[in-house]
MIBAZA-809355 format. One record per residue: residue number from 1; residue in one letter; x, y, z of N, C-alpha, C, O in turn. Coordinates in steps of 0.1 Angstrom, whole numbers, always signed. Example, Ala and Ser with C-alpha at 12.3 -4.5 7.8 and 13.67 -1.06 7.14 Angstrom:
! MIBAZA-809355
<1; a; <+132; -57; +78>; <+123; -45; +78>; <+132; -33; +78>; <+142; -33; +85>>
<2; s; <+128; -22; +71>; <+137; -11; +71>; <+129; +0; +79>; <+134; +11; +80>>
This chain:
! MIBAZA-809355
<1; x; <+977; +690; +617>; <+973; +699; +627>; <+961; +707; +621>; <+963; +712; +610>>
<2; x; <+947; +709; +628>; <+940; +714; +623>; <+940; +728; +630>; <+945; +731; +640>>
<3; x; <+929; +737; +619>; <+929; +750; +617>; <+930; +757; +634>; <+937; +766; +637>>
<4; x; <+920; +750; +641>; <+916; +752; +660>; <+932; +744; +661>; <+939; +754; +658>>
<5; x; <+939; +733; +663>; <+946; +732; +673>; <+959; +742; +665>; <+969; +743; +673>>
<6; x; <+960; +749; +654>; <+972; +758; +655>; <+969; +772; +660>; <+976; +779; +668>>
<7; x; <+955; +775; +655>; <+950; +792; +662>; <+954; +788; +681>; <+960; +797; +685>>
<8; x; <+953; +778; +690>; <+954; +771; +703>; <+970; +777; +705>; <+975; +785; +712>>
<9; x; <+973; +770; +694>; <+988; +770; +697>; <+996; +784; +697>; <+1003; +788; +706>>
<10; x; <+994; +790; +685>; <+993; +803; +686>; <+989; +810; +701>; <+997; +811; +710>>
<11; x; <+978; +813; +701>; <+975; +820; +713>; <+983; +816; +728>; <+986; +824; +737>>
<12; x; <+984; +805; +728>; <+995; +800; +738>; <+1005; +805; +741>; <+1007; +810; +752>>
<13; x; <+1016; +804; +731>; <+1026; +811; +729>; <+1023; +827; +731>; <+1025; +835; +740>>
<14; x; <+1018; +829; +723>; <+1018; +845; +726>; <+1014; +849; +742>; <+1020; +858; +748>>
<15; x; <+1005; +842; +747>; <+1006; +845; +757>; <+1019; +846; +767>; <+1024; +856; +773>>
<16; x; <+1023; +830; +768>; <+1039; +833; +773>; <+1047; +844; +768>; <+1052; +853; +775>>
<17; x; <+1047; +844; +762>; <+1056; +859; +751>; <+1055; +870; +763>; <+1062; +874; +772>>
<18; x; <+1034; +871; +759>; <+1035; +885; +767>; <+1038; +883; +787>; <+1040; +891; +796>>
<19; x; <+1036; +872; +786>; <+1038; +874; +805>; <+1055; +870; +809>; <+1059; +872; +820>>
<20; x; <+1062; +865; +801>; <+1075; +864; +802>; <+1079; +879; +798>; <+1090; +883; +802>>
<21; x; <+1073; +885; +791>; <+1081; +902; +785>; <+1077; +910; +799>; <+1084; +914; +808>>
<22; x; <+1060; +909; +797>; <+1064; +922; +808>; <+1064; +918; +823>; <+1057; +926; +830>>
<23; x; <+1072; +907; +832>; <+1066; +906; +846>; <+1079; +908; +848>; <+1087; +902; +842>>
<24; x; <+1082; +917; +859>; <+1092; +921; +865>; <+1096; +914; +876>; <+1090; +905; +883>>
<25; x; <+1107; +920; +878>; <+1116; +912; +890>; <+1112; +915; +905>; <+1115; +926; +910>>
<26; x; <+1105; +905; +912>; <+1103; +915; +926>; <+1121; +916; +937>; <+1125; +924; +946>>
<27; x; <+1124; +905; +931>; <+1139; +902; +943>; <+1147; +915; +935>; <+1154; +911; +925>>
<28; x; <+1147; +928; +938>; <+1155; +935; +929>; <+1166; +937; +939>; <+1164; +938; +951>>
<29; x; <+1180; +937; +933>; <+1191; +937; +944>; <+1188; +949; +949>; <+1181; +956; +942>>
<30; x; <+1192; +954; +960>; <+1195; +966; +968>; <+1209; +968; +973>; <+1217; +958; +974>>
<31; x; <+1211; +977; +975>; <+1222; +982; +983>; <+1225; +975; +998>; <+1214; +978; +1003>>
<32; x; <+1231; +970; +1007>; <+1229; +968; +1015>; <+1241; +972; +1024>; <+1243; +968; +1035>>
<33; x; <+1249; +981; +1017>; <+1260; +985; +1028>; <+1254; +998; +1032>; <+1264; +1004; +1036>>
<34; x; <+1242; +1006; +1034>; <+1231; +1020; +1035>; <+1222; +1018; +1040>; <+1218; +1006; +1039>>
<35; x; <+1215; +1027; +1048>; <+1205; +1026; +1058>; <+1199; +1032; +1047>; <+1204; +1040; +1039>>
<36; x; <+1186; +1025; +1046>; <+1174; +1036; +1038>; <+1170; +1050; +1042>; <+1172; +1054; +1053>>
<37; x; <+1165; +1055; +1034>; <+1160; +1068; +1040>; <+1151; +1066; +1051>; <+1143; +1057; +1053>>
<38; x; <+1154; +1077; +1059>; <+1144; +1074; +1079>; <+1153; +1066; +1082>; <+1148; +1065; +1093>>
<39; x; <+1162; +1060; +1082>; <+1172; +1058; +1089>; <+1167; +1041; +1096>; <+1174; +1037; +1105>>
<40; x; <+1158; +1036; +1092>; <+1151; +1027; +1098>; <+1154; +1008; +1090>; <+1148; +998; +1094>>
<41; x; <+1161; +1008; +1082>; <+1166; +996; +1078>; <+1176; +990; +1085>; <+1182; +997; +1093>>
<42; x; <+1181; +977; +1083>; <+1190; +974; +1093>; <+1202; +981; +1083>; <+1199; +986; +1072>>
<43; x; <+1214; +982; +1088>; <+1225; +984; +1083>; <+1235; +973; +1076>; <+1246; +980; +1074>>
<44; x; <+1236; +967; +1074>; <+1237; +955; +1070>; <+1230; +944; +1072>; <+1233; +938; +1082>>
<45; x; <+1221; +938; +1062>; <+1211; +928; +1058>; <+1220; +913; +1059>; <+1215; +902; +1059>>
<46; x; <+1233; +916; +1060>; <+1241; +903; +1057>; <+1244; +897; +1073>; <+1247; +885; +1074>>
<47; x; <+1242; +908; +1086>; <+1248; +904; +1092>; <+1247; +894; +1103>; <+1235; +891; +1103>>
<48; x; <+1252; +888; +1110>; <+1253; +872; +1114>; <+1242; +875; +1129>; <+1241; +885; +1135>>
<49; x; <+1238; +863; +1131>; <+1227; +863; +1143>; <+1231; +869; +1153>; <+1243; +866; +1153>>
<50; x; <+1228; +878; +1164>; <+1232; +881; +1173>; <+1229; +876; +1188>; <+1230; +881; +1199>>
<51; x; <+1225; +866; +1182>; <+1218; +855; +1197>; <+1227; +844; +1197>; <+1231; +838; +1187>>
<52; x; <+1229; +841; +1205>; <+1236; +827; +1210>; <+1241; +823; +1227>; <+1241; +830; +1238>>
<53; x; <+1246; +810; +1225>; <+1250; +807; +1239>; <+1267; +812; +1243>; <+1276; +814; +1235>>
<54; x; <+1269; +813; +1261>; <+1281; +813; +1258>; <+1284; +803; +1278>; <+1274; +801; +1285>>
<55; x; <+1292; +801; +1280>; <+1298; +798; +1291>; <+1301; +809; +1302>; <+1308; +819; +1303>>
<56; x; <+1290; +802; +1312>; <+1292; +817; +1321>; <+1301; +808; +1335>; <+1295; +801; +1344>>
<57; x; <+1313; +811; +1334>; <+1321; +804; +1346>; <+1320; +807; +1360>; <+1325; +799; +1368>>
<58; x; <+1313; +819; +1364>; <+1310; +819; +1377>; <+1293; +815; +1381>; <+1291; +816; +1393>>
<59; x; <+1284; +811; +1372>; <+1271; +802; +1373>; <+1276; +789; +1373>; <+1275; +780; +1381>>
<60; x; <+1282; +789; +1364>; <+1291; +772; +1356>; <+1275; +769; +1350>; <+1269; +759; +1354>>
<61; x; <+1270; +775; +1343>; <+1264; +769; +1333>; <+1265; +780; +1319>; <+1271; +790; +1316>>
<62; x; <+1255; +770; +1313>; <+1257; +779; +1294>; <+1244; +792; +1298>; <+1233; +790; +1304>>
<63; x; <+1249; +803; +1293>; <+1240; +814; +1294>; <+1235; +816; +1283>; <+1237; +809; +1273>>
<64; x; <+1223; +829; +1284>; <+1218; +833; +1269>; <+1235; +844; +1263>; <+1243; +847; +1272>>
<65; x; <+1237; +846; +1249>; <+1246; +855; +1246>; <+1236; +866; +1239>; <+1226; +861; +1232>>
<66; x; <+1236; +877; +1238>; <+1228; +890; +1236>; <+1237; +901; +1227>; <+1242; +909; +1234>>
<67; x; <+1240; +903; +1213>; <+1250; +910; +1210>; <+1241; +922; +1208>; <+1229; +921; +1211>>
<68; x; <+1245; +935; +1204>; <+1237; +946; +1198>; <+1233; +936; +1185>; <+1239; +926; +1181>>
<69; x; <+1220; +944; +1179>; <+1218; +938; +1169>; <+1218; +950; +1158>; <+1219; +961; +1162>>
<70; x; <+1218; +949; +1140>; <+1223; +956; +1132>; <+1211; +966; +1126>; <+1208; +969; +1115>>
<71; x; <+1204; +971; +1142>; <+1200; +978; +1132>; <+1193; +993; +1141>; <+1190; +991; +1153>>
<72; x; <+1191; +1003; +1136>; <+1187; +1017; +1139>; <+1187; +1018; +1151>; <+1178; +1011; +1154>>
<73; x; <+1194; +1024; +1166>; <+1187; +1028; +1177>; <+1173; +1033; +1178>; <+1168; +1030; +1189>>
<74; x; <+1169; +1036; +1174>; <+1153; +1043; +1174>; <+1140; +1027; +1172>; <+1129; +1026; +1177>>
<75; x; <+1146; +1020; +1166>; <+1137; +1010; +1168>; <+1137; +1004; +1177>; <+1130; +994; +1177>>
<76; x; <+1144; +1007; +1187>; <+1149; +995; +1204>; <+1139; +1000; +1210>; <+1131; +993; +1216>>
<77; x; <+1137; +1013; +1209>; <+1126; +1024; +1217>; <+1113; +1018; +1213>; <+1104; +1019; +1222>>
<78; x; <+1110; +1012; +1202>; <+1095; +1011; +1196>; <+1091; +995; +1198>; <+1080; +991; +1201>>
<79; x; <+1108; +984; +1194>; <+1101; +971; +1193>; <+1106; +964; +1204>; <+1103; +953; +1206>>
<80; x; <+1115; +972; +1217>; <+1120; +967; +1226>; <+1127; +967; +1231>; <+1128; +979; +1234>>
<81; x; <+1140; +959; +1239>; <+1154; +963; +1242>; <+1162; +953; +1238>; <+1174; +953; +1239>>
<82; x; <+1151; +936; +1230>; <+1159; +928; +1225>; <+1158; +928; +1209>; <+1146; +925; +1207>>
<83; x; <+1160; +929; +1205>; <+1159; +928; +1186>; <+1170; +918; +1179>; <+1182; +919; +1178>>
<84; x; <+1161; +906; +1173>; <+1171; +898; +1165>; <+1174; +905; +1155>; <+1169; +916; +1152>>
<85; x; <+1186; +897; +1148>; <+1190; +904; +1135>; <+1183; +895; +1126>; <+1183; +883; +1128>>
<86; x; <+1175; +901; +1114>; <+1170; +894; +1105>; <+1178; +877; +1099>; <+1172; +866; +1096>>
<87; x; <+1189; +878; +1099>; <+1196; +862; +1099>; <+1192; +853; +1110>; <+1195; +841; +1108>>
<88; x; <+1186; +857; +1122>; <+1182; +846; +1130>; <+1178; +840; +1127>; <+1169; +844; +1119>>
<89; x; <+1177; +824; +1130>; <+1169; +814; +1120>; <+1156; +811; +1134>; <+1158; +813; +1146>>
<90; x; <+1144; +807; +1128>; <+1137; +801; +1144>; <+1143; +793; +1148>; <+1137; +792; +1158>>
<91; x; <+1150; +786; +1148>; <+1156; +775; +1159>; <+1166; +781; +1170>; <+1165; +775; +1181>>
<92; x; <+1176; +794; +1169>; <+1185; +799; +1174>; <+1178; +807; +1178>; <+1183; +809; +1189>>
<93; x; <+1166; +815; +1177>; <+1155; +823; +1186>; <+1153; +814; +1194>; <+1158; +817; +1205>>
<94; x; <+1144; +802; +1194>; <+1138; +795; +1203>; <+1148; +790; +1211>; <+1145; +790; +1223>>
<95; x; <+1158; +785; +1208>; <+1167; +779; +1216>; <+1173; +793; +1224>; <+1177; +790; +1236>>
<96; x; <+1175; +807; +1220>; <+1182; +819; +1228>; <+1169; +821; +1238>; <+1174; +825; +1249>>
<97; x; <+1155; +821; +1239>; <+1144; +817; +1242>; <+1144; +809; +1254>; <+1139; +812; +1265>>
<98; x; <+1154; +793; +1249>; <+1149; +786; +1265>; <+1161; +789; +1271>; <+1159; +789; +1284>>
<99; x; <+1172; +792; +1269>; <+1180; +790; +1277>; <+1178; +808; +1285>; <+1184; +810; +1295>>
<100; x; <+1171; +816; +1281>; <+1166; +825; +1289>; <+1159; +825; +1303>; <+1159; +829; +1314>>
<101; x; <+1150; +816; +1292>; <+1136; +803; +1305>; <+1142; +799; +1317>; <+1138; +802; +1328>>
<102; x; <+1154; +789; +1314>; <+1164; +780; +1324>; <+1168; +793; +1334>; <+1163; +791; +1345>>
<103; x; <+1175; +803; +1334>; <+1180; +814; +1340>; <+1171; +820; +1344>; <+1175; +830; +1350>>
<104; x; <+1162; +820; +1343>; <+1148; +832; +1347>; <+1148; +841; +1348>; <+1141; +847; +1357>>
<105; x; <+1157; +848; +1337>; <+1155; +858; +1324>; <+1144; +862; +1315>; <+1136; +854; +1311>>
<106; x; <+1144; +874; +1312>; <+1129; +872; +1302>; <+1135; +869; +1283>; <+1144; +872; +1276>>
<107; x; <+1125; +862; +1280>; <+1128; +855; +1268>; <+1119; +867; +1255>; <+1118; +864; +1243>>
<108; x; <+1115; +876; +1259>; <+1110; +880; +1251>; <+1122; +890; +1239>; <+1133; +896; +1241>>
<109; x; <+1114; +887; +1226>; <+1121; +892; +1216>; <+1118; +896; +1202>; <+1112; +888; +1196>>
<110; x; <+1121; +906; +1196>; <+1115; +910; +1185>; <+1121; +910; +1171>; <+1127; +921; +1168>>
<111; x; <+1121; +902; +1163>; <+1125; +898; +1149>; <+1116; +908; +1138>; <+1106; +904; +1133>>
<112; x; <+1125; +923; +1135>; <+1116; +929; +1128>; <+1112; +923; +1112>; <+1119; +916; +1104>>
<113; x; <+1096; +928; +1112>; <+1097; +922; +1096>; <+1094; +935; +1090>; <+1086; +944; +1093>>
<114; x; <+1103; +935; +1079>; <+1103; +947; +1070>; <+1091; +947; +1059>; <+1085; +936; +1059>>
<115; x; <+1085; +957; +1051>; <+1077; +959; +1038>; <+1090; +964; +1029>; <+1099; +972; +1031>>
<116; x; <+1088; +958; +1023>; <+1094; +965; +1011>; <+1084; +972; +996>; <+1079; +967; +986>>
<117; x; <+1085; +981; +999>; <+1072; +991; +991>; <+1081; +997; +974>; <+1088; +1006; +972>>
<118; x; <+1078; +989; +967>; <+1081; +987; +951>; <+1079; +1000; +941>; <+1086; +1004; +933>>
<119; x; <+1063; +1004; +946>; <+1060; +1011; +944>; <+1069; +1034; +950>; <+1074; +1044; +944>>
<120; x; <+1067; +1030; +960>; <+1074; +1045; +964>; <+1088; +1040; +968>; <+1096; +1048; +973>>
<121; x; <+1093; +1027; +964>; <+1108; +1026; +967>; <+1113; +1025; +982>; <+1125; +1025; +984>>
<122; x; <+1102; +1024; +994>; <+1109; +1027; +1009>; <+1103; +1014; +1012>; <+1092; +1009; +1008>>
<123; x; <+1116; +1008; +1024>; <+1114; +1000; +1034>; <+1112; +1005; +1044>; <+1116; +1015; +1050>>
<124; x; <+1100; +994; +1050>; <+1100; +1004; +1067>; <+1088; +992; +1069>; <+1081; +986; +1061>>
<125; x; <+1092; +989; +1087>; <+1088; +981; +1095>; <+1077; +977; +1096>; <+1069; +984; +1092>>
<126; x; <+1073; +967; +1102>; <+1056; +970; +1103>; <+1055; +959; +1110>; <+1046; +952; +1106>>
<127; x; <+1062; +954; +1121>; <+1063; +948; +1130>; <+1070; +937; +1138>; <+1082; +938; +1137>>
<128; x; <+1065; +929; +1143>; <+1081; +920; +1150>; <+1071; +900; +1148>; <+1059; +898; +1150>>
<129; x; <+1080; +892; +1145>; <+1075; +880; +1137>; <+1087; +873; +1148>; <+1099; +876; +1147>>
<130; x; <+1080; +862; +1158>; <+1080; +858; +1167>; <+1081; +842; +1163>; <+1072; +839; +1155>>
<131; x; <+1090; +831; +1166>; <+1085; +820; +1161>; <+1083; +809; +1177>; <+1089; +809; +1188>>
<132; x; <+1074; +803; +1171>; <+1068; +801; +1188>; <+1067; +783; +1184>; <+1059; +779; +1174>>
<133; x; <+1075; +775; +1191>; <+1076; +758; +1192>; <+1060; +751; +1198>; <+1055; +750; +1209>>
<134; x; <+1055; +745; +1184>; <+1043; +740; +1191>; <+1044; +721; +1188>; <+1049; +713; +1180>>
<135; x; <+1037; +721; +1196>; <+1041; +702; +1194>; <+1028; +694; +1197>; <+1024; +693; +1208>>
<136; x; <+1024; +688; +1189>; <+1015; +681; +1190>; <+1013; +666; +1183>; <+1020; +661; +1175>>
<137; x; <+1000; +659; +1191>; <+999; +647; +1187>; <+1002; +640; +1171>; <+1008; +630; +1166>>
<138; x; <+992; +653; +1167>; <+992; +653; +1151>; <+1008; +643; +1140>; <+1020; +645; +1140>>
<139; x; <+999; +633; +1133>; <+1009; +631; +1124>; <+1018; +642; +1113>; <+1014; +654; +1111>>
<140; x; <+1027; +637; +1109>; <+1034; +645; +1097>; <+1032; +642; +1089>; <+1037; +647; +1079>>
């Protein structure tokens, strides 16, 4: 090994050294049985979709299902009167969506997306993330 490919090697390493020492964790656990401060987080981050279908026996067809969702009253006022729970996957939006459509219901709905601010430590909203079915000719 010469004198350049070990000074290389050296510096290499030390590099990893230093960016493996100091890069922090961004997924830092949180608490999730507590509303953050402002009262504006969901209340449980765990909790299960609150969209789905159910059997409506005097239509005799499948309806939309609408549960409360897990999080602040004060945000119903700001993002709407539907709010998914962050567990909604897009497919169970879009599908709570058409079967809205079918009934001629309104399908509108709002899936808040949180910041999570590292720096001053607070979550808080900053708007609603919508997943919208597009289909086209285009290969995969």
């Amino acid at each position: 090994m010469t004198r350049i490919q070990a000074l290389a090697a050296a510096v290499l390493i030390g590099g990893l050294v230093t960016l493996t020492g100091c890069s922090t964790s961004i997924e830092t656990p949180q608490s999730t049985s507590t509303v953050e401060e402002g009262g504006t987080r969901p209340r449980d981050l765990s909790a299960s979709c609150n969209l789905g279908e159910k059997w409506d026996s005097g239509k005799m067809l499948k309806v939309a299902r609408y549960d409360d969702p897990a999080v602040d009253a004060t945000l119903l006022a700001e993002y709407g009167p539907s709010i998914a729970n962050g567990s909604c996957s897009d497919a169970a939006i879009i599908k709570w969506q058409e079967l809205r459509r079918e009934t001629g219901e309104s399908d509108e709905i709002c899936r808040i997306t949180w910041y999570d601010d590292y720096f001053s430590a607070v979550t808080y909203p900053i708007g609603c993330a919508v997943p919208v079915m597009v289909v086209t000719d285009a290969s995969r």
